[in-house]
DRENKEBA-594370 format. One line per 8 residues: their letters; for each residue x, y, z of N, C-alpha, C. Coordinates in nm, 3 decimals. Example, Ala and Ser with C-alpha at 12.3 -4.5 7.8 and 13.67 -1.06 7.14 Angstrom:
<pts>
AS = 1.319 -0.569 0.780 1.230 -0.450 0.780 1.320 -0.330 0.780 ~ 1.285 -0.225 0.708 1.367 -0.106 0.714 1.290 0.003 0.787
</pts>
This chain:
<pts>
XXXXXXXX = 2.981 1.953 -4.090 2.869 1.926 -4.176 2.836 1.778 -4.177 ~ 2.964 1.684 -4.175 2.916 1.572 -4.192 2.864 1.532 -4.071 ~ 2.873 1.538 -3.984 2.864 1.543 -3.798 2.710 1.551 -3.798 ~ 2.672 1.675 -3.888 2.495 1.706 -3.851 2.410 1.605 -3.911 ~ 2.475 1.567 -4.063 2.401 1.491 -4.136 2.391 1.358 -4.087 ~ 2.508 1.310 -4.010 2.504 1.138 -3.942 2.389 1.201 -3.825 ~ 2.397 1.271 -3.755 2.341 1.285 -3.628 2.174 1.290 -3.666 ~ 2.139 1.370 -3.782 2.000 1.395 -3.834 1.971 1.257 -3.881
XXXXXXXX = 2.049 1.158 -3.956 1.979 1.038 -4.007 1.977 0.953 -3.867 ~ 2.084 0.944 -3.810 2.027 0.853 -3.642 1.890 0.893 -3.616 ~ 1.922 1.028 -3.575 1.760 1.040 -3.513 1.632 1.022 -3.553 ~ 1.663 1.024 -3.720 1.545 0.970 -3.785 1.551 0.842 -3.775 ~ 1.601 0.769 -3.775 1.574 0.622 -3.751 1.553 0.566 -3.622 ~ 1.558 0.622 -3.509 1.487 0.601 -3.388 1.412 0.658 -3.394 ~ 1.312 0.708 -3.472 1.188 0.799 -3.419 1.075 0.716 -3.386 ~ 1.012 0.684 -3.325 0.891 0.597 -3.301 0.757 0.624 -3.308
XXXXXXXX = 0.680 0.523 -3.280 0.499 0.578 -3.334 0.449 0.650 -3.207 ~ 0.347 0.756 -3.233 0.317 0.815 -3.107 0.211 0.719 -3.040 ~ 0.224 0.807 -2.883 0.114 0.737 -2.836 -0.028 0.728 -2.840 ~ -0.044 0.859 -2.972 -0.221 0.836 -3.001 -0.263 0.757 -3.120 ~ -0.146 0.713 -3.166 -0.143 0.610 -3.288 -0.178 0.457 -3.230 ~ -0.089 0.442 -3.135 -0.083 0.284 -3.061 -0.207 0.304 -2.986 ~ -0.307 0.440 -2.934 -0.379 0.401 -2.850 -0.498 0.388 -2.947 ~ -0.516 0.448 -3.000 -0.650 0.443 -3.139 -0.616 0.263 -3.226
XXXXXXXX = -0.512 0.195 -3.205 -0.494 0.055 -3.282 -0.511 -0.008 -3.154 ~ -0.475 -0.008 -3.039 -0.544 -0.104 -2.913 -0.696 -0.088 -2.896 ~ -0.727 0.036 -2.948 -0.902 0.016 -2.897 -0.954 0.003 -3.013 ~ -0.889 0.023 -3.124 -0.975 -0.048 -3.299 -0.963 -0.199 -3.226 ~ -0.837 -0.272 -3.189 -0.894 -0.382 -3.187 -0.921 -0.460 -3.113 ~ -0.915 -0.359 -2.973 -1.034 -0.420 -2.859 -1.167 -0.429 -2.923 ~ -1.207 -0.291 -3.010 -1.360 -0.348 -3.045 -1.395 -0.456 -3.124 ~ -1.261 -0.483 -3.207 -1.286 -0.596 -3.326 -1.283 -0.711 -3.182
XXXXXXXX = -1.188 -0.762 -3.111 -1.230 -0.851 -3.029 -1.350 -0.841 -2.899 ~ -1.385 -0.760 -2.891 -1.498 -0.749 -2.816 -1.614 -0.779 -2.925 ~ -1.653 -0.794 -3.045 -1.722 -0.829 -3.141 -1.730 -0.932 -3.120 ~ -1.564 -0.965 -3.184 -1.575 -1.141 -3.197 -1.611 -1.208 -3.050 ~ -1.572 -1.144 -2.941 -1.621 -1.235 -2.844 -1.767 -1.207 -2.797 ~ -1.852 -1.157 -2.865 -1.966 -1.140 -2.826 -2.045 -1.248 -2.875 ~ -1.991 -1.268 -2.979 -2.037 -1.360 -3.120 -2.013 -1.526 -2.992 ~ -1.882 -1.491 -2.973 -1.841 -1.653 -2.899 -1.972 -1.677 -2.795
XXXXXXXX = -1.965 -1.534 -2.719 -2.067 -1.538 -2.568 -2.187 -1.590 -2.645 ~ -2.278 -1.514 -2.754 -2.380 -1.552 -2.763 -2.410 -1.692 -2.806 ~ -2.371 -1.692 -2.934 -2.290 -1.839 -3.001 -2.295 -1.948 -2.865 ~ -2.193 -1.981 -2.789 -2.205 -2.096 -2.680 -2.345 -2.078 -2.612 ~ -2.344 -1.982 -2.539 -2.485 -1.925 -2.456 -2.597 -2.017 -2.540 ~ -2.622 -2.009 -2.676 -2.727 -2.048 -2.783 -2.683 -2.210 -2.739 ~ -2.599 -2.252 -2.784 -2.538 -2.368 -2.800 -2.530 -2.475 -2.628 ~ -2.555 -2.374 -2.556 -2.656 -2.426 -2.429 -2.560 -2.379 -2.291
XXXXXXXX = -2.403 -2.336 -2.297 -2.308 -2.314 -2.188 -2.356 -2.249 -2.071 ~ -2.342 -2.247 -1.969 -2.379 -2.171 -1.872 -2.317 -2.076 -1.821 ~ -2.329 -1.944 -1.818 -2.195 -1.882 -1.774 -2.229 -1.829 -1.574 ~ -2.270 -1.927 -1.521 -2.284 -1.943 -1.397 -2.215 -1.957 -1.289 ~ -2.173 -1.811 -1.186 -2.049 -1.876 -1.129 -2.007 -1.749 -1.048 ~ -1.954 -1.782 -0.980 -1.887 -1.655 -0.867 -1.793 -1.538 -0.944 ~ -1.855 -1.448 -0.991 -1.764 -1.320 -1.067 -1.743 -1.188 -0.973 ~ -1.686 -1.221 -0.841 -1.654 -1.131 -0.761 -1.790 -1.067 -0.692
XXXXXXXX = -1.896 -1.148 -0.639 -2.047 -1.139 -0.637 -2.151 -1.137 -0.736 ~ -2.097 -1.150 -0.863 -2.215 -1.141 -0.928 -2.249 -1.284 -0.988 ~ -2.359 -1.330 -0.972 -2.388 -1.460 -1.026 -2.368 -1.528 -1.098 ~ -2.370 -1.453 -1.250 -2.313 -1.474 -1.405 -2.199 -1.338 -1.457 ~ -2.216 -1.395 -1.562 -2.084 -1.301 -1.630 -2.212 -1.223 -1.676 ~ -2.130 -1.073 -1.655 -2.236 -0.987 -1.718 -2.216 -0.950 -1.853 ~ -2.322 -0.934 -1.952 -2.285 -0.942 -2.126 -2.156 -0.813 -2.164 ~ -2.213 -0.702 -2.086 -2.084 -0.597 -2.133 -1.960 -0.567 -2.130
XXXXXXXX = -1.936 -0.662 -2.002 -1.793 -0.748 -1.965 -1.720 -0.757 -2.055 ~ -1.820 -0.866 -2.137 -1.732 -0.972 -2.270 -1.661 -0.812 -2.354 ~ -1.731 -0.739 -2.393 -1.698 -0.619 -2.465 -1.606 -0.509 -2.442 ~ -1.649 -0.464 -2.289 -1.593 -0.337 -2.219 -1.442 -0.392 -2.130 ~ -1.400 -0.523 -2.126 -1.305 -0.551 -2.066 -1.174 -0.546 -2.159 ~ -1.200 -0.581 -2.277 -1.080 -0.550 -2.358 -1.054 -0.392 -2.378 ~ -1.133 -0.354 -2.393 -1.107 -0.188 -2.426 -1.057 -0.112 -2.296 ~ -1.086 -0.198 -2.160 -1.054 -0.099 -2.067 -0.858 -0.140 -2.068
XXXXXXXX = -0.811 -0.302 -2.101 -0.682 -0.340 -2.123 -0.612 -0.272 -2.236 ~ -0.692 -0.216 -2.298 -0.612 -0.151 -2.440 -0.529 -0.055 -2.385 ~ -0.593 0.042 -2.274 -0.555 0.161 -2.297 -0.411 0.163 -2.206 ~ -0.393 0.065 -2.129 -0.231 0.054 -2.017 -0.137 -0.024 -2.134 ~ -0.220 -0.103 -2.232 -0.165 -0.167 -2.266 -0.073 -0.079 -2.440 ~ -0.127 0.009 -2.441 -0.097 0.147 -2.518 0.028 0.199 -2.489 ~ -0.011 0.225 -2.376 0.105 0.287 -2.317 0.251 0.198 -2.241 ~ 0.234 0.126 -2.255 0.318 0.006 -2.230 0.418 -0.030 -2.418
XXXXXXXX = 0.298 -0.053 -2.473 0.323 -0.041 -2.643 0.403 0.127 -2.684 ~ 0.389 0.165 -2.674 0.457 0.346 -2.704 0.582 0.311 -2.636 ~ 0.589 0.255 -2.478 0.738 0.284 -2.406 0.833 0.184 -2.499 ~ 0.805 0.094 -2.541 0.906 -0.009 -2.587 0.896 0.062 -2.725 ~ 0.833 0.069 -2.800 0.896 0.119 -2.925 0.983 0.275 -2.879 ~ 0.969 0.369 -2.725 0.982 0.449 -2.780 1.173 0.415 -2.693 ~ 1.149 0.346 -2.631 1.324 0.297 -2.539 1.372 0.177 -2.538 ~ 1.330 0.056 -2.608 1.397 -0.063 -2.694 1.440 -0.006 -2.821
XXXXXXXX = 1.539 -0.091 -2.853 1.607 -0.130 -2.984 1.463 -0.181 -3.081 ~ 1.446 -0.305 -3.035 1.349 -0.398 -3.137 1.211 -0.388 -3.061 ~ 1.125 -0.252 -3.043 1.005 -0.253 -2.989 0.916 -0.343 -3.002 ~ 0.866 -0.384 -3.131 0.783 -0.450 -3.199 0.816 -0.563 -3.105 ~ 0.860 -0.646 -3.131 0.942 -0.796 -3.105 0.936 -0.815 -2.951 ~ 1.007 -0.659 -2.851 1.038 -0.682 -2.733 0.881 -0.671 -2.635 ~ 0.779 -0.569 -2.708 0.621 -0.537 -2.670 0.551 -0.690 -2.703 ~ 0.594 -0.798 -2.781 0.507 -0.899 -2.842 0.549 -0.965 -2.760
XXXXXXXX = 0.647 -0.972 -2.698 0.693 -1.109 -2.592 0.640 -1.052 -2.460 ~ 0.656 -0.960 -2.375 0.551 -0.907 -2.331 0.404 -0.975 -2.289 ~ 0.358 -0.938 -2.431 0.207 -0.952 -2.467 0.154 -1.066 -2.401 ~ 0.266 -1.168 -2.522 0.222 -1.345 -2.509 0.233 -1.378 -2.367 ~ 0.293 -1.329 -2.259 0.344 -1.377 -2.120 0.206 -1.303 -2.070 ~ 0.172 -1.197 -2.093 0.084 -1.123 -2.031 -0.067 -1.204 -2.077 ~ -0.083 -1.250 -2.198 -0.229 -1.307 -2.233 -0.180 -1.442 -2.181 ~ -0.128 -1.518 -2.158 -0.096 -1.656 -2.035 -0.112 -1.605 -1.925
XXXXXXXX = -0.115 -1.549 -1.838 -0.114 -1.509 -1.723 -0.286 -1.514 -1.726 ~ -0.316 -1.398 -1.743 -0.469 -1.383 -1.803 -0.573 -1.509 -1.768 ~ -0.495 -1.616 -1.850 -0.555 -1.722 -1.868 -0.633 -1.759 -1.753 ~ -0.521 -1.759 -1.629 -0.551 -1.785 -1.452 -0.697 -1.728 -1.448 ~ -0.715 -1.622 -1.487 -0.878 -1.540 -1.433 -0.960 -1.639 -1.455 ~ -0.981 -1.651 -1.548 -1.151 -1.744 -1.573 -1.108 -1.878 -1.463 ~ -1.035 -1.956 -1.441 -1.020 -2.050 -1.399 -1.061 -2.061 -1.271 ~ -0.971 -1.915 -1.194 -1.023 -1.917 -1.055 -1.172 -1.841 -1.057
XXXXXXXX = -1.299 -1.843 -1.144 -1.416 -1.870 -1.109 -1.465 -1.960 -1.061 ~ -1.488 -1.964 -0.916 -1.566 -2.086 -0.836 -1.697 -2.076 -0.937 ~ -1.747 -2.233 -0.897 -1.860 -2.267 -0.990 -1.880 -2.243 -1.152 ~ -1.760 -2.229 -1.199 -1.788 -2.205 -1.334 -1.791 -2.373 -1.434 ~ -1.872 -2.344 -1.493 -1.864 -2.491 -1.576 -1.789 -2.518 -1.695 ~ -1.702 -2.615 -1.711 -1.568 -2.649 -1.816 -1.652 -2.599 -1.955 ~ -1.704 -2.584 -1.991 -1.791 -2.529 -2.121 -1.757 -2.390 -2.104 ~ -1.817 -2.316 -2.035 -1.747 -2.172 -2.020 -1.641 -2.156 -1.984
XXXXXXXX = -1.556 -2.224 -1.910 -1.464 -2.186 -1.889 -1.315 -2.169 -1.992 ~ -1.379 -2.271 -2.077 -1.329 -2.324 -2.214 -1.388 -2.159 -2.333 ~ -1.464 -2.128 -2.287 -1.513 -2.036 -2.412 -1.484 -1.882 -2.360 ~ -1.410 -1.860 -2.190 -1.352 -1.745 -2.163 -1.241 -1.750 -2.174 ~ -1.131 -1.850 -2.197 -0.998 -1.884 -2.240 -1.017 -1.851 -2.365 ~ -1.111 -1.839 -2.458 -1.079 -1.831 -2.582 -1.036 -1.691 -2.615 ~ -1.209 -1.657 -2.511 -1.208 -1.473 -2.498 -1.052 -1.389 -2.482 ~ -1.020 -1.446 -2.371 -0.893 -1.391 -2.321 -0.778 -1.424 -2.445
XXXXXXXX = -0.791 -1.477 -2.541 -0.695 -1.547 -2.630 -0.711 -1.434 -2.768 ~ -0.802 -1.387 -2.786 -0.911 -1.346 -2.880 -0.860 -1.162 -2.861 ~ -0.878 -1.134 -2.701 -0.907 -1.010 -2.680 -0.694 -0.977 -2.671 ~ -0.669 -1.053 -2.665 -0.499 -1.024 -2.621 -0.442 -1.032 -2.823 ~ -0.512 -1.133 -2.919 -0.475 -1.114 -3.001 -0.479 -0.980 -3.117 ~ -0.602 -0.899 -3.075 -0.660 -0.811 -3.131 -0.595 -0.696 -3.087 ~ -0.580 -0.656 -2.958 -0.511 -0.527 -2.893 -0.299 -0.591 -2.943 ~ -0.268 -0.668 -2.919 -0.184 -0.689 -2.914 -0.080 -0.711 -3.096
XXXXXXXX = -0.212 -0.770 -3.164 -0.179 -0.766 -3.288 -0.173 -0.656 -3.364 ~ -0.296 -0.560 -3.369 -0.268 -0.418 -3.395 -0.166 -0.322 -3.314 ~ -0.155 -0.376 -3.209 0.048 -0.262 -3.143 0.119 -0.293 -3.229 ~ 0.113 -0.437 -3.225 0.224 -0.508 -3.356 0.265 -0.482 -3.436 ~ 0.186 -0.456 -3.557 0.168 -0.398 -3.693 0.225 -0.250 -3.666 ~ 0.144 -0.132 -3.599 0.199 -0.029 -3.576 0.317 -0.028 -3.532 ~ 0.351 -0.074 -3.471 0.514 -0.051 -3.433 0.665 -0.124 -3.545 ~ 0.591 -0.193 -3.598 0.636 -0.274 -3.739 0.660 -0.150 -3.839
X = 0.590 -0.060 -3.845 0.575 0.028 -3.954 0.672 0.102 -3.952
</pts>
């Protein structure tokens, strides 16, 4: 008897968040950062930046980019979030270090845009800063819980 009852409280205390929990909080807050970086795009754009520059043939950055690129990172990045809470010890903690190495890396993209001008290039570092805090901060929290 006592055997079942230790064995039933272990397993309740490794139980972890599912993966339609972590994937519905990466794309809540891909959209919250695809917001805020729309705000940045238009915002500088107004403020005079150019976003002019070699984007794998296309001339400029295209507006839906700024939006549809975090949400398409949410969803690996979900499932990446589910494996560590569901086969680490300290998910939360071990998915956030992760993250931070993964939104530095990131950083490299905008840079290697030929022709891009230090004004934008300065305001897609933010993006990338913005869109890694939002998907990455909501895994966070959920897996905290």
């Amino acid at each position: 008897m006592t055997t079942t009852a230790a064995s039933t409280s272990a397993s309740s205390s490794t139980s972890s968040v599912g993966f339609g929990t972590l994937l519905g909080q990466g794309l809540l807050g891909a959209a919250i950062a695809g917001a805020v970086n729309l705000v940045l795009y238009f915002g500088s754009h107004a403020a005079g930046v150019s976003y002019e520059g070699d984007f794998n043939g296309m001339p400029s950055l295209p507006v839906p980019m700024v939006f549809v690129s975090g949400i398409i990172m949410a969803i690996p990045a979900s499932g990446v979030a589910w494996a560590f809470g569901r086969f680490t010890g300290n998910g939360a903690r071990n998915y956030l270090i992760l993250a931070v190495a993964f939104d530095l890396l990131s950083l490299g993209g905008p840079v290697g845009v030929k022709g891009l001008a230090t004004g934008a290039l300065v305001v897609m570092e933010l993006m990338h800063v913005v869109a890694g805090l939002g998907i990455a901060g909501l895994h966070f929290r959920a897996l905290k819980k």
